[in-house]
C-alpha positions as CSV (number, residue, x, y, z in Angstrom):
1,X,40.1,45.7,-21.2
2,X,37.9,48.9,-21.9
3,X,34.8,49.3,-20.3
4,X,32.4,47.7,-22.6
5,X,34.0,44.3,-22.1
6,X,34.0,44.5,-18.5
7,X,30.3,45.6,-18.6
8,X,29.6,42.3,-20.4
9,X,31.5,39.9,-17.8
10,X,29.6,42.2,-15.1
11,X,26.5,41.0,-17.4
12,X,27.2,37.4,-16.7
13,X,28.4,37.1,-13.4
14,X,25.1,36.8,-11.4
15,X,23.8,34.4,-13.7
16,X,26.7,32.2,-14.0
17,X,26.6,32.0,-10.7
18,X,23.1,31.1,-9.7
19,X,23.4,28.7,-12.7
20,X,26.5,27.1,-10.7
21,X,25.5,27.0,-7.4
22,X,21.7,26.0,-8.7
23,X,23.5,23.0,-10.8
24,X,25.4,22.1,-7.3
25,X,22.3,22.1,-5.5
26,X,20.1,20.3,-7.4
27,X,22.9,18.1,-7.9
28,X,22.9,17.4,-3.7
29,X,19.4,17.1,-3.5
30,X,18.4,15.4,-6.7
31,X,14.7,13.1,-5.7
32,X,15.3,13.8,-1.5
33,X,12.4,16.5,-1.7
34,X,9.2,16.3,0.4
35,X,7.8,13.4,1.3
36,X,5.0,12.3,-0.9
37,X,1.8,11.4,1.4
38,X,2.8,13.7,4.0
39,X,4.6,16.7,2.5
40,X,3.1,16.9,-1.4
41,X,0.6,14.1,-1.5
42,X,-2.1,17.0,-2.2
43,X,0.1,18.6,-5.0
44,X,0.2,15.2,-7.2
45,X,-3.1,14.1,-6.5
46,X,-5.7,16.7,-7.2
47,X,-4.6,17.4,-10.5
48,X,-4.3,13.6,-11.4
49,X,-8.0,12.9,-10.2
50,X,-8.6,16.2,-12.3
51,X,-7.1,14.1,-15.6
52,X,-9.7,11.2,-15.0
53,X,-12.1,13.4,-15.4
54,X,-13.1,14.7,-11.6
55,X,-14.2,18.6,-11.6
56,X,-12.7,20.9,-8.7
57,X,-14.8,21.9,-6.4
58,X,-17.7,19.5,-7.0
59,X,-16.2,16.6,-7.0
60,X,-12.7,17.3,-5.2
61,X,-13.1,19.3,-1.8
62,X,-9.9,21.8,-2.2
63,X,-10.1,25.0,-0.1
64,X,-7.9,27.0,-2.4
65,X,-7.5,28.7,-6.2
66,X,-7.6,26.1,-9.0
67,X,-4.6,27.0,-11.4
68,X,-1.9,25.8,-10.5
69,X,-4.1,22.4,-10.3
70,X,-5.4,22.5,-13.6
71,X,-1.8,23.2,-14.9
72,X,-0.3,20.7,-13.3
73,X,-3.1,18.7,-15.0
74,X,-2.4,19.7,-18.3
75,X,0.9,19.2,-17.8
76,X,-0.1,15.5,-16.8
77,X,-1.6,15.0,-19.8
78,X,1.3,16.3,-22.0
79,X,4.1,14.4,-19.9
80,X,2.7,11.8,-18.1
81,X,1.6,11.8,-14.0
82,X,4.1,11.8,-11.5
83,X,6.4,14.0,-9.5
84,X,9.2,14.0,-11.8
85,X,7.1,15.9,-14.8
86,X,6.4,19.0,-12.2
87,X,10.2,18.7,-11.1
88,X,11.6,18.9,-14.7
89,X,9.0,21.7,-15.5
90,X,9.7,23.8,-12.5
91,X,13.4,23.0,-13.4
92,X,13.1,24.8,-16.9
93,X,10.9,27.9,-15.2
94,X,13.7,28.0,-13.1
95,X,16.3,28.5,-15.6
96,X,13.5,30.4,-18.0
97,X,13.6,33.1,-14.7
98,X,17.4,33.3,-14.6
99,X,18.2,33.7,-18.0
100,X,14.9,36.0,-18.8
């Protein structure tokens, strides 16, 4: 094989790989993640109060930056509220990072 071919399989291997092993894992772990009023509670409900029309800040006591909360909003409003829209969305960053 001359060099060019091996420099594409080279090309491929790291990502195939994480794609594999990332598959495997998620696979294993598939809804066992954090506990949701101890672990994540937070994480689901600021942004839901923020899509019923709450404002950060004056109406929600949150001591830290506000986008990832008013993402997660938006992203509530697109794909409905719950922990399985920020799963499948941080599932496609994910495999947006690998292959990018």
């Amino acid at each position: 094989m001359n060099s060019q071919g091996q420099n594409k399989i080279r090309r491929f291997i790291g990502p195939s790989i994480l794609v594999v092993v990332g598959s495997y894992m998620l696979n294993l772990s598939w809804f066992k993640w954090p506990d949701l009023l101890i672990d994540y509670g937070r994480e689901l409900y600021v942004p839901w109060q923020i899509t019923q029309g709450k404002v950060l800040y004056r109406d929600i006591n949150h001591l830290y930056g506000p986008l990832s909360h008013y993402l997660n909003a938006f992203l509530f409003q697109i794909f409905g509220t719950g922990l399985s829209t920020l799963a499948y969305v941080n599932i496609f960053l994910v495999k947006a990072f690998v292959l990018f």
